[in-house]
Backbone as ProteinMPNN parsed JSONL, in Angstrom:
{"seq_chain_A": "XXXXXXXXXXXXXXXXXXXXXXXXXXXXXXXXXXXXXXXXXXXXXXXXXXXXXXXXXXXXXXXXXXXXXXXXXXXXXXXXXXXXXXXXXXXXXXXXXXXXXXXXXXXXXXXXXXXX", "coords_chain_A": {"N_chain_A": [[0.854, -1.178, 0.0], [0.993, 2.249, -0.609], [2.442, 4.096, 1.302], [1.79, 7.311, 1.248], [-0.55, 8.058, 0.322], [-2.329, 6.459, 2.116], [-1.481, 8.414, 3.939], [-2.371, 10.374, 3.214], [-5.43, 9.767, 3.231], [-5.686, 9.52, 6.056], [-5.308, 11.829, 6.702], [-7.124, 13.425, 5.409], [-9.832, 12.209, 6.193], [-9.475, 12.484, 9.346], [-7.782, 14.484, 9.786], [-5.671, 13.816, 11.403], [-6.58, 12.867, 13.862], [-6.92, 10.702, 16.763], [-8.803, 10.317, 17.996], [-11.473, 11.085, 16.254], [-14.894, 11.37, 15.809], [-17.358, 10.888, 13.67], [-20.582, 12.067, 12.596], [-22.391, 10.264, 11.652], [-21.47, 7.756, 12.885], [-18.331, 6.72, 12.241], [-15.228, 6.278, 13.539], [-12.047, 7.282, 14.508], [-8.872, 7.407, 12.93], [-8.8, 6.455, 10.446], [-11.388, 6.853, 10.038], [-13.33, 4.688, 10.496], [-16.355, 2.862, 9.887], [-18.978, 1.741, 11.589], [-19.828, -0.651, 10.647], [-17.941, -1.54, 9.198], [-15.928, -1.775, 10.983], [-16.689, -4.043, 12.242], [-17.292, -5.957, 10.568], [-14.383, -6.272, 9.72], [-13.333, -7.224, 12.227], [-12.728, -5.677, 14.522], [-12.052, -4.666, 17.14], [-10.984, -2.342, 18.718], [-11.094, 0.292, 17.607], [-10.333, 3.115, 18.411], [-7.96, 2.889, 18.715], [-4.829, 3.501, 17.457], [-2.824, 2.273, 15.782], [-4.358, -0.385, 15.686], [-6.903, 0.359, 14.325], [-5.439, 1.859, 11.906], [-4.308, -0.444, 10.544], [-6.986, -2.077, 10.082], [-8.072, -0.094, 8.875], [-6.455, 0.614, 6.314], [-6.149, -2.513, 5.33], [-8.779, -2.537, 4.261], [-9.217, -0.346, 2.413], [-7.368, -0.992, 0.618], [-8.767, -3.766, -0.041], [-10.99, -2.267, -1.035], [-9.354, -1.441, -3.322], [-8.527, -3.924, -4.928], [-11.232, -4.388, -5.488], [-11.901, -2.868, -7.178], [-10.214, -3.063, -9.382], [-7.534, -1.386, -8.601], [-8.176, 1.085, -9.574], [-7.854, 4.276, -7.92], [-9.632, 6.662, -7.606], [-12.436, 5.274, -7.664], [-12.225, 3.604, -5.716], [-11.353, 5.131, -3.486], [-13.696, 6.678, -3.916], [-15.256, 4.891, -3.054], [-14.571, 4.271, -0.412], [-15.659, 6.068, 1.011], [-18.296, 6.516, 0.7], [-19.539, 4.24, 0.512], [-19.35, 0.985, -1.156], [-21.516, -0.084, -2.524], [-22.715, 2.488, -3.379], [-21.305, 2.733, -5.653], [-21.412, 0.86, -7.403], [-24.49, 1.152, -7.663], [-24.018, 3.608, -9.105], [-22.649, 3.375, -11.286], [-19.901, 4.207, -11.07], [-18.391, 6.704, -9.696], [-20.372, 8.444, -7.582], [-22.581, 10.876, -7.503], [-22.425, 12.31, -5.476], [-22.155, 15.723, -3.337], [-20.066, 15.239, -1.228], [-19.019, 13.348, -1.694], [-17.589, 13.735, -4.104], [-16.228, 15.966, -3.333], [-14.259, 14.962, -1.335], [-12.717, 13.249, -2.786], [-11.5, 15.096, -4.172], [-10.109, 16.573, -1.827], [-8.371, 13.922, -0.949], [-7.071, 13.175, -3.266], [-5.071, 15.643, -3.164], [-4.25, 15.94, -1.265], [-2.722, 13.663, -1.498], [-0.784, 13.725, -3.375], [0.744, 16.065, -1.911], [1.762, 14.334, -0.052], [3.646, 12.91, -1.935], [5.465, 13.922, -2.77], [6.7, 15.126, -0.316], [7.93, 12.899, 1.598], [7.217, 11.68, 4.579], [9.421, 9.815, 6.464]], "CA_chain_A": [[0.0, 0.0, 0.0], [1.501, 3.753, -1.203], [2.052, 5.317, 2.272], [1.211, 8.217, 0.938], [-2.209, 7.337, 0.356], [-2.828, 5.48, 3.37], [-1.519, 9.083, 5.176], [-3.872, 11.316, 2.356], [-6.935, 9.405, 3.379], [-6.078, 9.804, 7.366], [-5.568, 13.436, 6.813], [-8.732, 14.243, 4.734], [-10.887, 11.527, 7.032], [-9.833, 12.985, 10.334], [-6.887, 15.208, 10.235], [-4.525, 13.106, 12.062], [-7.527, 12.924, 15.613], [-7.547, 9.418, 16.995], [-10.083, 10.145, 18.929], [-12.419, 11.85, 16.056], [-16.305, 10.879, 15.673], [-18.253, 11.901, 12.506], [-21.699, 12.055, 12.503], [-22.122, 8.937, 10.748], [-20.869, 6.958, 13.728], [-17.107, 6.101, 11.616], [-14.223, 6.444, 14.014], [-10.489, 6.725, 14.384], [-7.898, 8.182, 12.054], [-8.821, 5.963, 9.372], [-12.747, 6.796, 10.158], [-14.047, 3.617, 9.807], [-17.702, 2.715, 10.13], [-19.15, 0.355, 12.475], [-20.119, -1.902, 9.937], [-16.51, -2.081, 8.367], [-15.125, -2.574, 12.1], [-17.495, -5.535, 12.774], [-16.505, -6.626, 9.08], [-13.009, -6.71, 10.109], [-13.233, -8.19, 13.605], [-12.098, -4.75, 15.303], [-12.657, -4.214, 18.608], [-10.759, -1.156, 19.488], [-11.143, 1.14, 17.063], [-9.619, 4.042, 18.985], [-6.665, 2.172, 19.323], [-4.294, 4.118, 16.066], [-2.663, 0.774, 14.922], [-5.783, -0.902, 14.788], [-7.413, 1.657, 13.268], [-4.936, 2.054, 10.686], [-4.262, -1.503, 9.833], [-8.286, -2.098, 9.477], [-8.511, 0.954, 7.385], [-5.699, -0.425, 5.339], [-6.817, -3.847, 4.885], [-10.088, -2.471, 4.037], [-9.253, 0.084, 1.673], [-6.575, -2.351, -0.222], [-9.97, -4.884, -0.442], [-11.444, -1.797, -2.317], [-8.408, -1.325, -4.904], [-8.523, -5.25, -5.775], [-12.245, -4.905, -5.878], [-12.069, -1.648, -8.408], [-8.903, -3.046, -10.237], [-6.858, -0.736, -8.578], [-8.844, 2.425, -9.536], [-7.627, 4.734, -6.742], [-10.832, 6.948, -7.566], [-13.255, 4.759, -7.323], [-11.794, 2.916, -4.658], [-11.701, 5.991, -2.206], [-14.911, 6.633, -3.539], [-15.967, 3.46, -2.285], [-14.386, 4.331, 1.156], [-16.593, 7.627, 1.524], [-19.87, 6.806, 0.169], [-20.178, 2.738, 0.314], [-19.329, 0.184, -2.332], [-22.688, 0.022, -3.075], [-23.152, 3.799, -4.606], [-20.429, 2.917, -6.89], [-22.624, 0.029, -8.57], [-25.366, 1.989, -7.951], [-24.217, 4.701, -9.869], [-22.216, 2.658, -12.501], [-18.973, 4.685, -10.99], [-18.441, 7.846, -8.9], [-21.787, 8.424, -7.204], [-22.802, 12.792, -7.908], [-22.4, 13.126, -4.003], [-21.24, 16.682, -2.969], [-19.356, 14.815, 0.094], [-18.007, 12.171, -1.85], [-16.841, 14.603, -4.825], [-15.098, 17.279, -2.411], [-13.297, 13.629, -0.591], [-11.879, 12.877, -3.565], [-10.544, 16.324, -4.486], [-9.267, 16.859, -0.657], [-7.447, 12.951, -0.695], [-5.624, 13.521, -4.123], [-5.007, 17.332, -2.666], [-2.862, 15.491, 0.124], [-1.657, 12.115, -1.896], [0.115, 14.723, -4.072], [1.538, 16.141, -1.099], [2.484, 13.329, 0.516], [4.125, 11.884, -2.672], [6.211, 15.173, -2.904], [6.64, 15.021, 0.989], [7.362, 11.762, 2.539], [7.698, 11.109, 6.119], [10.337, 8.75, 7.0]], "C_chain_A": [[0.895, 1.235, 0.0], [1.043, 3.98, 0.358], [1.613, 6.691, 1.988], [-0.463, 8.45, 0.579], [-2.825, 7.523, 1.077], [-2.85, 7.46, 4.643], [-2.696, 10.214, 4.318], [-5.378, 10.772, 3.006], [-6.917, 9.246, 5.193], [-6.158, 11.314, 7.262], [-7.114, 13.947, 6.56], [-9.746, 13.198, 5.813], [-10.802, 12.278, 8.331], [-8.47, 13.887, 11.016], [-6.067, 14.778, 11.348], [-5.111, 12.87, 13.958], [-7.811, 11.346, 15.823], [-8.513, 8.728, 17.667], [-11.613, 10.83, 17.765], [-13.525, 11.13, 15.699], [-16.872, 10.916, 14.412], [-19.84, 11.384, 12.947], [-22.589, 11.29, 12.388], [-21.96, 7.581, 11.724], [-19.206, 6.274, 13.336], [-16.03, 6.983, 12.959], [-13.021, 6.439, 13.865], [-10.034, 7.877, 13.459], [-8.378, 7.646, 10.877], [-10.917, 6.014, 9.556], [-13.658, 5.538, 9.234], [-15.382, 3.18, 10.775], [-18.066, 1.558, 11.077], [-19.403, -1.107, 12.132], [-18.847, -2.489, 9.182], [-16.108, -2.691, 9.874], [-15.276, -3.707, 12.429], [-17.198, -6.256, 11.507], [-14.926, -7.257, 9.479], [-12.529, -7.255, 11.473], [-12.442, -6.961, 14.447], [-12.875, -4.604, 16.535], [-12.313, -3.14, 19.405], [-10.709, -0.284, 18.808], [-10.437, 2.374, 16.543], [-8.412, 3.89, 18.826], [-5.688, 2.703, 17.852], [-3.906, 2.849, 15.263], [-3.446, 0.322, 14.731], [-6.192, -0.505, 13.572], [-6.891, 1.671, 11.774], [-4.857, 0.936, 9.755], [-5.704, -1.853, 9.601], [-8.551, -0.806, 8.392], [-7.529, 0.381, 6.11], [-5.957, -1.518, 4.242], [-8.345, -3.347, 4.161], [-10.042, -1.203, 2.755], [-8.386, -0.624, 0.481], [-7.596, -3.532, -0.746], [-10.308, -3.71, -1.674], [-10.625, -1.926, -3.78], [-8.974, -2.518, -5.732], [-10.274, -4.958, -5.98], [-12.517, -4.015, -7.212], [-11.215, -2.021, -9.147], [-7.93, -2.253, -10.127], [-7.176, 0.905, -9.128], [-8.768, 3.192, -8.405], [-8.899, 5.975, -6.328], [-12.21, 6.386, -6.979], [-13.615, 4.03, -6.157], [-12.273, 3.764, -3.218], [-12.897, 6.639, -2.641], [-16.158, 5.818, -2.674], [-15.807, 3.908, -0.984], [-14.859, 5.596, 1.818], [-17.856, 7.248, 1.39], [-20.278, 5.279, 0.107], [-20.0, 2.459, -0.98], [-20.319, -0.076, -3.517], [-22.851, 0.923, -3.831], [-22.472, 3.999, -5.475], [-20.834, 2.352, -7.925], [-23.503, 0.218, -8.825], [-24.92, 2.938, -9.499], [-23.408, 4.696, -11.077], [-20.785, 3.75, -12.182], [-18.811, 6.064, -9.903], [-19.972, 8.71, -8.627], [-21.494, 10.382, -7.175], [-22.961, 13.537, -6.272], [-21.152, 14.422, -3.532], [-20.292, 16.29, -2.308], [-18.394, 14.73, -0.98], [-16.909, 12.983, -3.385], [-15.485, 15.476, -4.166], [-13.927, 16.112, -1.762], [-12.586, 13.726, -1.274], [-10.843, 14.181, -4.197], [-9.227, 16.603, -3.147], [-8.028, 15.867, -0.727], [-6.267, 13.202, -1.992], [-5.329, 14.635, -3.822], [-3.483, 16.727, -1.791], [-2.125, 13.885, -0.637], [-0.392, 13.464, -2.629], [0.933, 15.664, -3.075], [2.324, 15.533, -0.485], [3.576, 12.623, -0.399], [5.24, 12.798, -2.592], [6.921, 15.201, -1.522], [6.995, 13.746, 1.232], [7.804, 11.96, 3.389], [8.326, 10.018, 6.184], [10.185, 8.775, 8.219]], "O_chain_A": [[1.741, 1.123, 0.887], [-0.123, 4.05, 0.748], [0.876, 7.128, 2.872], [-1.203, 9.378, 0.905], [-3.727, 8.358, 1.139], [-3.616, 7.753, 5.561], [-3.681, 10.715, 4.86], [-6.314, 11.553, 3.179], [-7.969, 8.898, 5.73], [-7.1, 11.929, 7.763], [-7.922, 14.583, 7.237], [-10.649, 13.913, 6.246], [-11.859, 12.805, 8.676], [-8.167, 13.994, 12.204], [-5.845, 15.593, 12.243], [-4.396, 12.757, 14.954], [-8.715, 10.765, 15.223], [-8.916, 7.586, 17.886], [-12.69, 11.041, 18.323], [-13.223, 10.057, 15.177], [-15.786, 11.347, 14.024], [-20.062, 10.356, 13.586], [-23.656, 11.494, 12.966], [-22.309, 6.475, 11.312], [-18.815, 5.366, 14.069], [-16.168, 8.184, 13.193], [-12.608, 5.602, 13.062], [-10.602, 8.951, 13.263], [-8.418, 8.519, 10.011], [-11.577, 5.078, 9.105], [-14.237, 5.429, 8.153], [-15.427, 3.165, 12.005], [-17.369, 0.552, 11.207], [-19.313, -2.171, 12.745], [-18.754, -3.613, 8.688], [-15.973, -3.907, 10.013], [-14.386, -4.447, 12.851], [-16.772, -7.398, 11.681], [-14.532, -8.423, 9.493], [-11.386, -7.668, 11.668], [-11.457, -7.347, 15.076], [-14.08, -4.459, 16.745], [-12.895, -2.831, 20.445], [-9.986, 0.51, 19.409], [-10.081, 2.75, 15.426], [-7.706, 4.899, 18.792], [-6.046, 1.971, 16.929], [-4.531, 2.448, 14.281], [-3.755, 0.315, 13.54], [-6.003, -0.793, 12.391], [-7.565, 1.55, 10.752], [-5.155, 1.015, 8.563], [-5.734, -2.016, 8.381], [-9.165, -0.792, 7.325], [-7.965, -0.204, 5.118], [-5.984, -1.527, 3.011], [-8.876, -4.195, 3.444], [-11.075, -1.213, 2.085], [-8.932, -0.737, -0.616], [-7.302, -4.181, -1.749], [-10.076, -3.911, -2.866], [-11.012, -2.316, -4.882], [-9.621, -2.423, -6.775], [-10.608, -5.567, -6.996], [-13.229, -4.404, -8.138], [-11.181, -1.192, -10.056], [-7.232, -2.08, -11.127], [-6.323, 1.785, -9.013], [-9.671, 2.903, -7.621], [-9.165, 6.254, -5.159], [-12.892, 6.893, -6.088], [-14.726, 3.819, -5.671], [-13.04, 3.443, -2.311], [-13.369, 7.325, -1.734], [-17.22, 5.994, -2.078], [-16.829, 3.987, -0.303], [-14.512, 6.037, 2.914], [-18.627, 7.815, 2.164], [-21.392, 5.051, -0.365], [-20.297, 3.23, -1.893], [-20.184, -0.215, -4.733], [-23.134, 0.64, -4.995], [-22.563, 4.995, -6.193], [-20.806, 2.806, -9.069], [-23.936, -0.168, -9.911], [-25.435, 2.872, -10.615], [-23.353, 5.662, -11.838], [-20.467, 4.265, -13.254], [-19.783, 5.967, -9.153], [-20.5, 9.467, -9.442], [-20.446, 10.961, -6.889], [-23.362, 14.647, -5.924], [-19.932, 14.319, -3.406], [-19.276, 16.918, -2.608], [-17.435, 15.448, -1.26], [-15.714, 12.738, -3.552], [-14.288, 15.552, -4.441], [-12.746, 16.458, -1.736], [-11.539, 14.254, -0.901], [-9.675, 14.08, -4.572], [-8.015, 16.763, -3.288], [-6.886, 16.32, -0.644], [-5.054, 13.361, -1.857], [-5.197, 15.011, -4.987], [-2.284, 17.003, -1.768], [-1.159, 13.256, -0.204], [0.677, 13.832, -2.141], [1.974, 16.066, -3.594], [3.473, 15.916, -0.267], [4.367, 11.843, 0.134], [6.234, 12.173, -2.222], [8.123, 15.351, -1.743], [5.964, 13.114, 1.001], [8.92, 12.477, 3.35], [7.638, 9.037, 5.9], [10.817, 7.999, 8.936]]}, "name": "protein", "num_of_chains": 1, "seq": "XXXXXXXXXXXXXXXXXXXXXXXXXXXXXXXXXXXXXXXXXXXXXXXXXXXXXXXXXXXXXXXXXXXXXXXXXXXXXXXXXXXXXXXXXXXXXXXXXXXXXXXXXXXXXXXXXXXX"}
């Protein structure tokens, strides 16, 4: 997995808060949903490693499930897998539009940038 990525989609999900909530009920750094956590057998959520390695694992499922489409993929991980087959590709959600502008906003930083 492209660390850079992995740190684009904690930034734009919850600005680096391992404690942050959304609205939604998705937690963590890697704001993942309750239905992904119970998907992935997480039990601490909070916990940053967790967290990260379930967001991980779970956004890496999307790639292979999109063919590696990094669009569609982190569309998938904003808006559900579902509104991607729904909508035969990038579902017309304001959210999930502005996501995808913010995450390549910061992959392109990060790629330019890395943290060692």
């Amino acid at each position: 997995m492209d660390p850079a990525l992995v740190m684009a989609v904690i930034y734009a999900e919850s600005q680096f808060d391992p404690m942050a909530v959304s609205p939604k009920g998705a937690v963590g750094l890697m704001q993942l949903s309750p239905i992904v956590t119970r998907e992935l057998g997480i039990i601490d959520p909070f916990d940053p490693q967790v967290n990260i390695d379930g967001g991980v694992r779970y956004l890496k499922n999307l790639l292979d499930t999109f063919d590696g489409d990094q669009e569609l993929a982190l569309a998938a991980y904003n808006a559900g897998p579902t509104q991607i087959y729904r909508h035969n590709g990038v579902p017309p959600f304001k959210e999930t539009r502005e996501y995808l502008k913010r995450v390549f906003y910061y992959l392109t930083f990060y790629q330019k940038n890395p943290i060692s």
